[in-house]
TORKOL-4160 file (C-alpha; in steps of 0.2 Angstrom, whole numbers, padded with zeros to 4 digits, m for minus):
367
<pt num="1" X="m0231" Y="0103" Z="m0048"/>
<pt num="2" X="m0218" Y="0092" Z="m0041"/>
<pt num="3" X="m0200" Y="0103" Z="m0040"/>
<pt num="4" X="m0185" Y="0091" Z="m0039"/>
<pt num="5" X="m0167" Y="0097" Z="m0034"/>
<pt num="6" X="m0151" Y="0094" Z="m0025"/>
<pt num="7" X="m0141" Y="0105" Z="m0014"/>
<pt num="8" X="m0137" Y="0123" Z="m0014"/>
<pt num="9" X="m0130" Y="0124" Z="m0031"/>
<pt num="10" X="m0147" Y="0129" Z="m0042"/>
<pt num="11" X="m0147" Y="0145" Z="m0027"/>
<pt num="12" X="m0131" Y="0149" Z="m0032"/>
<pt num="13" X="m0132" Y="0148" Z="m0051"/>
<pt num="14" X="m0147" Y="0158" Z="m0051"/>
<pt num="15" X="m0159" Y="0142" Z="m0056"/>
<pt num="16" X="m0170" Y="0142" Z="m0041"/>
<pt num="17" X="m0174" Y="0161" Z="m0042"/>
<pt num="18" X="m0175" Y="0159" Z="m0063"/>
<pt num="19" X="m0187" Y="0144" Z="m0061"/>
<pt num="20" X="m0199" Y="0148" Z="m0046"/>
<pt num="21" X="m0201" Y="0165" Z="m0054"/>
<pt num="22" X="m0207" Y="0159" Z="m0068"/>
<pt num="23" X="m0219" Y="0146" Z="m0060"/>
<pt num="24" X="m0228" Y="0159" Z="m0050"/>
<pt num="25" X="m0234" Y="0165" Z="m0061"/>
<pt num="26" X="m0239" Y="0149" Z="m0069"/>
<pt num="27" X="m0242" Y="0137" Z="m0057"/>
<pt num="28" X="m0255" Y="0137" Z="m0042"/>
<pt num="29" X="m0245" Y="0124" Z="m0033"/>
<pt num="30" X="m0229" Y="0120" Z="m0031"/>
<pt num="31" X="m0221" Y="0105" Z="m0018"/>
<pt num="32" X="m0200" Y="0106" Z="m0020"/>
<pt num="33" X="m0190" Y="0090" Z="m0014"/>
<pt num="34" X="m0175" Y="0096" Z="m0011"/>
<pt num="35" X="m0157" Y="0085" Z="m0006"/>
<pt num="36" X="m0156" Y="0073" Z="m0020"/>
<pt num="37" X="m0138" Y="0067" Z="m0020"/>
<pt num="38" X="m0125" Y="0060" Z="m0033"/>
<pt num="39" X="m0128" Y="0042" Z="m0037"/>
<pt num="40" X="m0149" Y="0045" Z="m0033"/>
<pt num="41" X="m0155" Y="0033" Z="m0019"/>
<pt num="42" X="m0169" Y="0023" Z="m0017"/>
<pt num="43" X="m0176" Y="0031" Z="m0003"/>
<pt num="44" X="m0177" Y="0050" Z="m0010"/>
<pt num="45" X="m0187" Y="0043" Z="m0023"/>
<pt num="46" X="m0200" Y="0035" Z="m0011"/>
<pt num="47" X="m0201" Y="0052" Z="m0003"/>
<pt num="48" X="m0203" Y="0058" Z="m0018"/>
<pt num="49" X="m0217" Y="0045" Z="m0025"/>
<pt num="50" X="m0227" Y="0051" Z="m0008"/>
<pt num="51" X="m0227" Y="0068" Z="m0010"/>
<pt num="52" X="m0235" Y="0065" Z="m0030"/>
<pt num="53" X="m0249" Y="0053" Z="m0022"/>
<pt num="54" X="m0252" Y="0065" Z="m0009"/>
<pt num="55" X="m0252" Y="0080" Z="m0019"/>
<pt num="56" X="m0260" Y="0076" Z="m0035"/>
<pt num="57" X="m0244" Y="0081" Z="m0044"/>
<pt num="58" X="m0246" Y="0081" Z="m0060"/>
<pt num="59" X="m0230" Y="0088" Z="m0067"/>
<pt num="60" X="m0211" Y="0085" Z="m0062"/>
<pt num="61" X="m0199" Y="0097" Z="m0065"/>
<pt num="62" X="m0179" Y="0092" Z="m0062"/>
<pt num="63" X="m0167" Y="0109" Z="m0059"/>
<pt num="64" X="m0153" Y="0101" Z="m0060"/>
<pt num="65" X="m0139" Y="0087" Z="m0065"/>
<pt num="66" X="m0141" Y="0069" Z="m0070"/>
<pt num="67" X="m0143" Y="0063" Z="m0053"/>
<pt num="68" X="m0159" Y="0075" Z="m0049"/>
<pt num="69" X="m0167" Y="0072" Z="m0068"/>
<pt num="70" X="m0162" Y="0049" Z="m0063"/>
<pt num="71" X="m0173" Y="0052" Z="m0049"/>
<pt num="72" X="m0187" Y="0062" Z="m0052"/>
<pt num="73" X="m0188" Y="0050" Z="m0068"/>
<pt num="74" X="m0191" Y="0035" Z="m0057"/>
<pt num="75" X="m0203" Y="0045" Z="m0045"/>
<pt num="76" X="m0213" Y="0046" Z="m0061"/>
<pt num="77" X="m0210" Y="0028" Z="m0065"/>
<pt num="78" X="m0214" Y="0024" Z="m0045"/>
<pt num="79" X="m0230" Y="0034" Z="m0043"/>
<pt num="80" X="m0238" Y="0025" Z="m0058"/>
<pt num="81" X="m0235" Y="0010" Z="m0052"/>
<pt num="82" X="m0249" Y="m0001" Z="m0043"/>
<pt num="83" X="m0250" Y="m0004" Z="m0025"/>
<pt num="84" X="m0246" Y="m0024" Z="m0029"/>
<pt num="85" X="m0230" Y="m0016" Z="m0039"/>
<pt num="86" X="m0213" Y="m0014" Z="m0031"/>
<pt num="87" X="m0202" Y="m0001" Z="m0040"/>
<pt num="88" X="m0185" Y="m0010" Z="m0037"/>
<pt num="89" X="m0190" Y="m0028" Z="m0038"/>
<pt num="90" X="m0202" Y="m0028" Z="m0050"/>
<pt num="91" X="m0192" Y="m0013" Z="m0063"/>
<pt num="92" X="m0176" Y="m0009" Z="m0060"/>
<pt num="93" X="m0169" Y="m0028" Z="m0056"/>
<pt num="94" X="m0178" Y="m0034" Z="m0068"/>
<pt num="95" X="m0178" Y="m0020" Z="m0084"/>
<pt num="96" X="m0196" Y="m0022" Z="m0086"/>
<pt num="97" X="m0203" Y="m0009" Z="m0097"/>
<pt num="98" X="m0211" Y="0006" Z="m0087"/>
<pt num="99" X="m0231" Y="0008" Z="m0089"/>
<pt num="100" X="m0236" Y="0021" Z="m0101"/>
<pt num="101" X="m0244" Y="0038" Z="m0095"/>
<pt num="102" X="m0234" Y="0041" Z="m0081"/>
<pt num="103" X="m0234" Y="0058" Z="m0072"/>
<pt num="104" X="m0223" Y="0069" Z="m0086"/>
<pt num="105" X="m0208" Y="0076" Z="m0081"/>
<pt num="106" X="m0198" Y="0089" Z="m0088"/>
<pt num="107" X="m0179" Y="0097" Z="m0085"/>
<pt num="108" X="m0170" Y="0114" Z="m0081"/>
<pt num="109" X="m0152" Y="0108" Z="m0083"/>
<pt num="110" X="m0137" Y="0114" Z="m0075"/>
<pt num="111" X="m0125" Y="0103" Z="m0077"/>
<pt num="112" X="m0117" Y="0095" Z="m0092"/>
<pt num="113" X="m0113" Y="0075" Z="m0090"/>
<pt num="114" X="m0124" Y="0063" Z="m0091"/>
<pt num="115" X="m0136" Y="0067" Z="m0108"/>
<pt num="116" X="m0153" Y="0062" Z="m0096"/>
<pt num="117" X="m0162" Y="0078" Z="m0102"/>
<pt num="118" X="m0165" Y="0068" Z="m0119"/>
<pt num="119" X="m0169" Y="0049" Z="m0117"/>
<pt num="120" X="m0177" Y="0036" Z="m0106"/>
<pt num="121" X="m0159" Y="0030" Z="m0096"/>
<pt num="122" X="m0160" Y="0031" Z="m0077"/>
<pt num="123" X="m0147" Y="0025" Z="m0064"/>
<pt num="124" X="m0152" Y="0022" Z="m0046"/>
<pt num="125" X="m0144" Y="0017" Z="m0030"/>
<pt num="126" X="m0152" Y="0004" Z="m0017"/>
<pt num="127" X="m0139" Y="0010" Z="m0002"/>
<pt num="128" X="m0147" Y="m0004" Z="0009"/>
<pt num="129" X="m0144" Y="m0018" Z="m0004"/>
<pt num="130" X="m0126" Y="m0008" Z="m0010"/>
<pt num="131" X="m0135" Y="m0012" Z="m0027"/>
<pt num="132" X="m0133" Y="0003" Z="m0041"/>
<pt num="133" X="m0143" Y="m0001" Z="m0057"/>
<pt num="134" X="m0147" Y="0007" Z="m0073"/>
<pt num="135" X="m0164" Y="0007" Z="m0081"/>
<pt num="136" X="m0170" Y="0012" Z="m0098"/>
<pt num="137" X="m0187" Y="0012" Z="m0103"/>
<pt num="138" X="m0195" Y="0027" Z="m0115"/>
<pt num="139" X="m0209" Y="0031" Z="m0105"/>
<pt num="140" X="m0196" Y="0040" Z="m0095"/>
<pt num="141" X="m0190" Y="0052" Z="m0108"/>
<pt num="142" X="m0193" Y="0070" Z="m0104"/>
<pt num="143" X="m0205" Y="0080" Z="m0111"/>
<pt num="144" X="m0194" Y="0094" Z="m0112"/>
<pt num="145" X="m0178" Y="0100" Z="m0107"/>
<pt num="146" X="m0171" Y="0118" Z="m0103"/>
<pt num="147" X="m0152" Y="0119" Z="m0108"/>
<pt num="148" X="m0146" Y="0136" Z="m0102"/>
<pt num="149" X="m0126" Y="0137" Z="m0102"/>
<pt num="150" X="m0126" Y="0152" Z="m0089"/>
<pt num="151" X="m0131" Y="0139" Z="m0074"/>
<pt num="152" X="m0113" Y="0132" Z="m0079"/>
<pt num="153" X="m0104" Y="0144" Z="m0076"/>
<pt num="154" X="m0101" Y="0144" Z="m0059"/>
<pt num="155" X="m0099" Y="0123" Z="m0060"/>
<pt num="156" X="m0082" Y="0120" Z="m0051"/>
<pt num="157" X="m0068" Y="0114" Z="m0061"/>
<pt num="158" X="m0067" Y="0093" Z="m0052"/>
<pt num="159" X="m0085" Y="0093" Z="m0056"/>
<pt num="160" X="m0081" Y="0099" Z="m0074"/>
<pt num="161" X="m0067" Y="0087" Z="m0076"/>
<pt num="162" X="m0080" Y="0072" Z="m0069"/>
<pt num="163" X="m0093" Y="0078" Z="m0082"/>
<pt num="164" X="m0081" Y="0077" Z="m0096"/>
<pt num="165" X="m0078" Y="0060" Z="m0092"/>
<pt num="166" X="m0094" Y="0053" Z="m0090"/>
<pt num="167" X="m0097" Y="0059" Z="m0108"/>
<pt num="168" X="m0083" Y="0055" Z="m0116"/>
<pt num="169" X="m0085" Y="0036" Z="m0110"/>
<pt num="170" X="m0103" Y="0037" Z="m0114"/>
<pt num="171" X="m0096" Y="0039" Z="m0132"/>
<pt num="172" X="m0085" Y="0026" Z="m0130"/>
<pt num="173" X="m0095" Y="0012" Z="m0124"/>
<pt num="174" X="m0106" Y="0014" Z="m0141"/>
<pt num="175" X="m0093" Y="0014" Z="m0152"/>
<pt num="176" X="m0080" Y="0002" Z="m0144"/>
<pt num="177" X="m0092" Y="m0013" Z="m0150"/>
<pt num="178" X="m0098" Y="m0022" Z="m0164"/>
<pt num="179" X="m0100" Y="m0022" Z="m0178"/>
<pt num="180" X="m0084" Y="m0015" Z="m0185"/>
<pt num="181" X="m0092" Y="m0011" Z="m0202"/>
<pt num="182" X="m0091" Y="0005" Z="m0208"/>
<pt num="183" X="m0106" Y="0015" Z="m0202"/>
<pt num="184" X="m0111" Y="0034" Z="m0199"/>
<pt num="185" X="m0112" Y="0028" Z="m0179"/>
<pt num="186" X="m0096" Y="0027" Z="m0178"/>
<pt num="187" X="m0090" Y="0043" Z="m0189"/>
<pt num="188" X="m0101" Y="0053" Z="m0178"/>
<pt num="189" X="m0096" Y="0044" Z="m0163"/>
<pt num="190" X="m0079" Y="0049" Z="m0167"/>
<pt num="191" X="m0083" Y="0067" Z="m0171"/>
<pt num="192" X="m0094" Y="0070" Z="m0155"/>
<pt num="193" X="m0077" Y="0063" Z="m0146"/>
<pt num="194" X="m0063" Y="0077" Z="m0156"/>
<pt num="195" X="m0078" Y="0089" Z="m0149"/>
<pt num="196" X="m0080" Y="0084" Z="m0132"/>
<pt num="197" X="m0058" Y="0084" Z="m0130"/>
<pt num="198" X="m0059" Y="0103" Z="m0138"/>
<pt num="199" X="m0071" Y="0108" Z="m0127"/>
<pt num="200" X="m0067" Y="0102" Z="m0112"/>
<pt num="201" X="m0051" Y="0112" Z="m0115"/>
<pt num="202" X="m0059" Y="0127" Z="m0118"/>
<pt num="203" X="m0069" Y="0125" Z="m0103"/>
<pt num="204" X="m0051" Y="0122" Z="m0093"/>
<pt num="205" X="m0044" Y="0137" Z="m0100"/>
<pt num="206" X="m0059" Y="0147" Z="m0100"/>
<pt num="207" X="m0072" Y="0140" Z="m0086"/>
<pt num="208" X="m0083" Y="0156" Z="m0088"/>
<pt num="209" X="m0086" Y="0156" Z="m0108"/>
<pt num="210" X="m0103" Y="0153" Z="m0113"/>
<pt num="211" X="m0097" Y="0147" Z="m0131"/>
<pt num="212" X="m0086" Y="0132" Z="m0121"/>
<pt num="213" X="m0100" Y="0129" Z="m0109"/>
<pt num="214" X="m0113" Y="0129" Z="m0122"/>
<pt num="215" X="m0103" Y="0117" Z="m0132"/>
<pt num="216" X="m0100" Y="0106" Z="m0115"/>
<pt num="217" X="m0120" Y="0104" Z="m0114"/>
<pt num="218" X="m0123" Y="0100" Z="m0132"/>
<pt num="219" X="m0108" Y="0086" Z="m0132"/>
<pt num="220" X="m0116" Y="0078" Z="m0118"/>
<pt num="221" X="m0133" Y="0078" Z="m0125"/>
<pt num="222" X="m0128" Y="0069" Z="m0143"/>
<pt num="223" X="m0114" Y="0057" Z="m0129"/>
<pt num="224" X="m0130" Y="0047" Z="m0125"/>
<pt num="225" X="m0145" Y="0051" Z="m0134"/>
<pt num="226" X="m0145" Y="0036" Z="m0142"/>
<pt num="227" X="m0139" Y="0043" Z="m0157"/>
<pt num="228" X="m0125" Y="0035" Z="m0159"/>
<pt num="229" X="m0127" Y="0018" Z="m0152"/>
<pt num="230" X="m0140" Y="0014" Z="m0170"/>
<pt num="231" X="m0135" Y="m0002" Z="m0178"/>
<pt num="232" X="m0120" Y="m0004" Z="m0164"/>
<pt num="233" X="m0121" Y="m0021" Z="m0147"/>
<pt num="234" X="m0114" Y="m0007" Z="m0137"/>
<pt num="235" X="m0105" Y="m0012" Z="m0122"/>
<pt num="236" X="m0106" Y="m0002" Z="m0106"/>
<pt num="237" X="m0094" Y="m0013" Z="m0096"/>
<pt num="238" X="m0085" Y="0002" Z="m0090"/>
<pt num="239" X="m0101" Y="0008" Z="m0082"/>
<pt num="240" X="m0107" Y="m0009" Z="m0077"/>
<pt num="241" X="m0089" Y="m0010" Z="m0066"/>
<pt num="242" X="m0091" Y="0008" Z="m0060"/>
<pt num="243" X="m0108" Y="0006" Z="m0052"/>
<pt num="244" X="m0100" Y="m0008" Z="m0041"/>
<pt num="245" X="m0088" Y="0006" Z="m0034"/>
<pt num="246" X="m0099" Y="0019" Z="m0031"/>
<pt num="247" X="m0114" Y="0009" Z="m0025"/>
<pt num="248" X="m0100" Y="0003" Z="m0010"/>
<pt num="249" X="m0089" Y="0018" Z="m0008"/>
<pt num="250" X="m0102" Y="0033" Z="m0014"/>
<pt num="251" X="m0089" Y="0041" Z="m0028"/>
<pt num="252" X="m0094" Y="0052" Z="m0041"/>
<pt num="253" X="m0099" Y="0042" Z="m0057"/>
<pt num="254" X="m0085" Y="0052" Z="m0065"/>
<pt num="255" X="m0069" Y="0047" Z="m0054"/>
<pt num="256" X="m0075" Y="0029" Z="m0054"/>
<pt num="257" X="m0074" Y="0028" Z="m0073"/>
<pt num="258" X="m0060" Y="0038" Z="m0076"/>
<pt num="259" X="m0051" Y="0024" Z="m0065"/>
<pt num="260" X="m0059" Y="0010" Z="m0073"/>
<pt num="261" X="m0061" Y="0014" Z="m0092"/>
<pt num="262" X="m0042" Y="0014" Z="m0096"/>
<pt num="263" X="m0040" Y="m0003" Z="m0087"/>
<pt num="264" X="m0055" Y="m0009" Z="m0097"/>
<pt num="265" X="m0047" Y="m0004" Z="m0113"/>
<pt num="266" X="m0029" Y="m0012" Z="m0108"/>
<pt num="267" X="m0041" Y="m0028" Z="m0103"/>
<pt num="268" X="m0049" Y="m0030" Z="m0120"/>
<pt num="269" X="m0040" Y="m0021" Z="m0133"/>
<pt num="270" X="m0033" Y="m0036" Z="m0141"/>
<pt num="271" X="m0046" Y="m0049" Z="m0135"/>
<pt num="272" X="m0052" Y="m0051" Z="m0155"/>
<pt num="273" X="m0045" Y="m0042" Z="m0172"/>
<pt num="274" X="m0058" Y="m0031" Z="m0176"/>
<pt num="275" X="m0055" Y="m0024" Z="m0155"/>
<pt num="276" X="m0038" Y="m0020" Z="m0162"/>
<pt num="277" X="m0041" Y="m0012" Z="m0176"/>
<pt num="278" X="m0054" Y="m0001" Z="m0168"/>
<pt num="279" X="m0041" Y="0004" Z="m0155"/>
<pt num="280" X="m0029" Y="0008" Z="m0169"/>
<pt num="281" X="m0043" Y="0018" Z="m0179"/>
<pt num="282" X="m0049" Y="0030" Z="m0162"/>
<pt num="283" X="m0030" Y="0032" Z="m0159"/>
<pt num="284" X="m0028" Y="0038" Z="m0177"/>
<pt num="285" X="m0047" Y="0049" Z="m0179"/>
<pt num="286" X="m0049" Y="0054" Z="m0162"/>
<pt num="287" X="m0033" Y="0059" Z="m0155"/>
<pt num="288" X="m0021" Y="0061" Z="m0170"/>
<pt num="289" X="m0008" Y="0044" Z="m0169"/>
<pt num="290" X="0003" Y="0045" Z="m0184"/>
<pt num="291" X="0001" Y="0026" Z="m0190"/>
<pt num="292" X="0015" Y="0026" Z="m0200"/>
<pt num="293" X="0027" Y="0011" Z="m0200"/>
<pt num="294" X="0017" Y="0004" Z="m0185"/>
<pt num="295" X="0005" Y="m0012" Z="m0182"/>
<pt num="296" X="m0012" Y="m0009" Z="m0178"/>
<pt num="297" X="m0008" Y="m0015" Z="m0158"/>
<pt num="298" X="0007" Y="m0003" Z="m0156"/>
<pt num="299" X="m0005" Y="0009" Z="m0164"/>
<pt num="300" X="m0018" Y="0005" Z="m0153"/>
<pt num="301" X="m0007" Y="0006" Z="m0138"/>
<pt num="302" X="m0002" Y="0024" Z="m0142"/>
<pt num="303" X="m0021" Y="0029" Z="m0142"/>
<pt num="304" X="m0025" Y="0023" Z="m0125"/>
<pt num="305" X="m0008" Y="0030" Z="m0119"/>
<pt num="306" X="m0014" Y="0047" Z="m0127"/>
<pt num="307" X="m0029" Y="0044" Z="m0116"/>
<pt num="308" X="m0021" Y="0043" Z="m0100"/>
<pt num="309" X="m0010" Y="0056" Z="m0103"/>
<pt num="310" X="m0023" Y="0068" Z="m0103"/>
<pt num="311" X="m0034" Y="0061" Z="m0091"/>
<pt num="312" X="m0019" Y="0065" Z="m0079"/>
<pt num="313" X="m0018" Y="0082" Z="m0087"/>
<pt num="314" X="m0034" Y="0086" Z="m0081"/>
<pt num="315" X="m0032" Y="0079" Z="m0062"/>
<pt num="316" X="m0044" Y="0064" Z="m0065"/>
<pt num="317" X="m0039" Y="0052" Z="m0054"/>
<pt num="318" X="m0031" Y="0032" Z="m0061"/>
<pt num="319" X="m0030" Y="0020" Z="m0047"/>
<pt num="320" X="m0041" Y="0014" Z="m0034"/>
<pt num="321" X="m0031" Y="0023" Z="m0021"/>
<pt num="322" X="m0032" Y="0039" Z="m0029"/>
<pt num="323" X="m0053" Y="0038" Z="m0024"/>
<pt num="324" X="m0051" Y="0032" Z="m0007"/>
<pt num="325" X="m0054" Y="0012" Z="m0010"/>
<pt num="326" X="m0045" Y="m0001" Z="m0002"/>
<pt num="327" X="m0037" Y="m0014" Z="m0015"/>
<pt num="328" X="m0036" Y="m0030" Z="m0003"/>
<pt num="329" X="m0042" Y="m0047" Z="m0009"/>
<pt num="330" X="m0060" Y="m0045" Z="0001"/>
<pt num="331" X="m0064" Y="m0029" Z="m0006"/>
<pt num="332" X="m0060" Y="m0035" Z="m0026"/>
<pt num="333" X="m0071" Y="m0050" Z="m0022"/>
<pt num="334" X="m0085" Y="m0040" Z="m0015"/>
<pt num="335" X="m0084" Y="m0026" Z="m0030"/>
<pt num="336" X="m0082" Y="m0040" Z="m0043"/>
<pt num="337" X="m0097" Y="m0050" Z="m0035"/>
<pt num="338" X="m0109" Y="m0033" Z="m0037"/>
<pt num="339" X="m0104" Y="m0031" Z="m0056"/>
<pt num="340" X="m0107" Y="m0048" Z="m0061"/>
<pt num="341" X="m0106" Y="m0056" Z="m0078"/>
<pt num="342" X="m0109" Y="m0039" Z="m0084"/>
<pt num="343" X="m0108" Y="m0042" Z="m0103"/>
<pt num="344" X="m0098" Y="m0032" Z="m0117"/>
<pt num="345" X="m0095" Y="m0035" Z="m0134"/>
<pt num="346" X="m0079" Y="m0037" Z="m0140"/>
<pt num="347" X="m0075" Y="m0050" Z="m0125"/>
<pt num="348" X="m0090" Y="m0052" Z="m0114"/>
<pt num="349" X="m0084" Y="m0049" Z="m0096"/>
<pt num="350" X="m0087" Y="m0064" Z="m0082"/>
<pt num="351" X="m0086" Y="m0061" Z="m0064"/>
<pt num="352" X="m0067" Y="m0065" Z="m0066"/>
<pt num="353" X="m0064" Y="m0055" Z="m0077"/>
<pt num="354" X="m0072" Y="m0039" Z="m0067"/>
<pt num="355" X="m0059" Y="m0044" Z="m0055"/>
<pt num="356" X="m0044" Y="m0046" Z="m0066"/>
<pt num="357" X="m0049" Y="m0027" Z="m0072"/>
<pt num="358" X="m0052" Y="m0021" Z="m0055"/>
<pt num="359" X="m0035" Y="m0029" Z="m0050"/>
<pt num="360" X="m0028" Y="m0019" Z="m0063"/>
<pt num="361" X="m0032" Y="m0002" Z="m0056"/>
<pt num="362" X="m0022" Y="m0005" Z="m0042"/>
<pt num="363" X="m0009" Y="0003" Z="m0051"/>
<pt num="364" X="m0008" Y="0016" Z="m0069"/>
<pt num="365" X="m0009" Y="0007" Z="m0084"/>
<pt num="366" X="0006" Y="0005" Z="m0094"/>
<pt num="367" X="0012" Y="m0004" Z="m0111"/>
């Protein structure tokens, strides 16, 4: 068995000792790779893929966050590739779907963020290309996941706050697109999103609940296991953007989107009615705008506001600035150039247009 994990957190939270306890008494062999980092780089995964081949691994366990479950998926996608097969080249750039009976992996969770434990989506880093990519395939999937809410306990309040906005925009980019129509998606996307805000206020009040923290792993779970995005384009611009900043500037997934989201929305909230009305309907079902004698873009307006509001609250950071990157021409250029036409659904988003975002996060947004 192949044990995958970051730093010195899972020694901390009591993981390690839970986990290697219990495969003693299982297990006759067990190989750790240890050091995997936030936004998972290519390399680690190629040390990774070497230590299965030379091994004869046949299981991968992840004890950890979304970052340690990415990368020990794609060391299970890379060591079932042939030797005429490149894992970034052939797969990541390209999307193609990953080979069936691949080594099975499995996860002991500790964090709560990025909903990986339950689906095939994988992001991963190429630090020498500054490239960051996502990757779905099903193959990846887990075979099981672990979800104890004690190994959060002791998860430090910035890395809390990050979590909770990685999974509220994971909501957000399947149910910001169309269609529009009226659809059980959407009505649960809106009811994971009123949970995700209560418990992420529980978990600020009470960072040591078991109750909030338990709520906080099952919200990020049913954020992005797909659930939600039946019947809908999706978008994922956000994320699409965000990958650009933390594949030059090595921020946490969670700042970059909480800069960039809110710009996003500004940039598109009144590219098309039904974007408009959608605005106007969150604002109303997910953070309690009184509609009343207002249109549907002054509605709209309030909602996002709301959204800022408490995204400063809770010390996430808004501006470019505000997570240590430089806003001059050449770097804008450069950040748009990675992201690309990166596609969306109620406006699709050129180059330009990454850049006209990007642009806007020099500075808060306001109405």
């Amino acid at each position: 068995m192949l044990l995958v994990y970051g730093g010195g957190s899972i020694k901390r939270n009591g993981a390690y000792d839970d986990v290697t306890a219990a495969l003693r008494e299982a297990v006759n062999e067990v190989i750790e790779l240890s050091g995997v980092t936030p936004n998972p780089r290519l390399d680690k995964v190629f040390e990774g893929v070497n230590l299965v081949r030379e091994h004869g691994v046949n299981l991968i366990l992840a004890v950890g966050g979304g970052s340690v479950i990415d990368c020990a998926k794609f060391i299970s996608l890379g060591s079932g590739l042939g030797e005429d097969e490149d894992l970034w080249y052939d797969y990541v750039e390209t999307g193609k779907p990953a080979p069936e009976n691949l080594v099975p992996l499995g996860v002991v969770l500790t964090t709560a963020v990025t909903g990986s434990e339950m689906g095939g989506v994988a992001v991963l880093t190429n630090w020498a290309r500054n490239r960051k990519l996502g990757y779905t395939s099903f193959p990846l999937t887990p075979k099981f996941s672990v979800l104890d809410p004690t190994y959060l306990l002791t998860l430090p309040a910035e890395q809390t706050t990050y979590g909770f906005v990685d999974m509220f925009c994971h909501t957000c980019e399947q149910y910001f697109s169309l269609p529009s129509d009226d659809n059980l998606s959407d009505e649960m996307a809106e009811a994971i999103q009123r949970h995700i805000l209560r418990s992420w206020r529980a978990c600020r009040r009470h960072p040591r609940s078991y109750e909030a923290r338990s709520n906080a792993m099952w919200d990020s779970t049913f954020a992005l296991n797909r659930v939600i995005s039946r019947g809908k384009e999706e978008d994922w611009v956000t994320h699409g953007i965000e990958h650009a900043l933390s594949a030059y500037f090595d921020i946490s997934h969670g700042a970059g989107l909480a800069v960039v989201h809110p710009h996003w929305m500004k940039y598109v909230y009144t590219s098309r009615p039904e974007a408009t009305a959608r605005f106007a309907r969150w604002a109303v079902n997910v953070w309690g705008v009184d509609s009343t004698g207002k249109s549907e873009r002054e509605v709209a307006e309030e909602g996002i506001e709301h959204y800022v509001d408490f995204l400063r609250l809770v010390g996430a950071p808004l501006t470019l600035s505000e997570v240590g990157i430089p806003a001059d021409p050449a770097t804008l250029d450069k950040l748009a150039d990675h992201a690309g036409d990166v596609g969306g659904s109620y406006r699709r988003i050129t180059r330009d247009d990454a850049r006209a975002i990007l642009a806007l996060c020099v500075t808060p947004v306001v109405f």
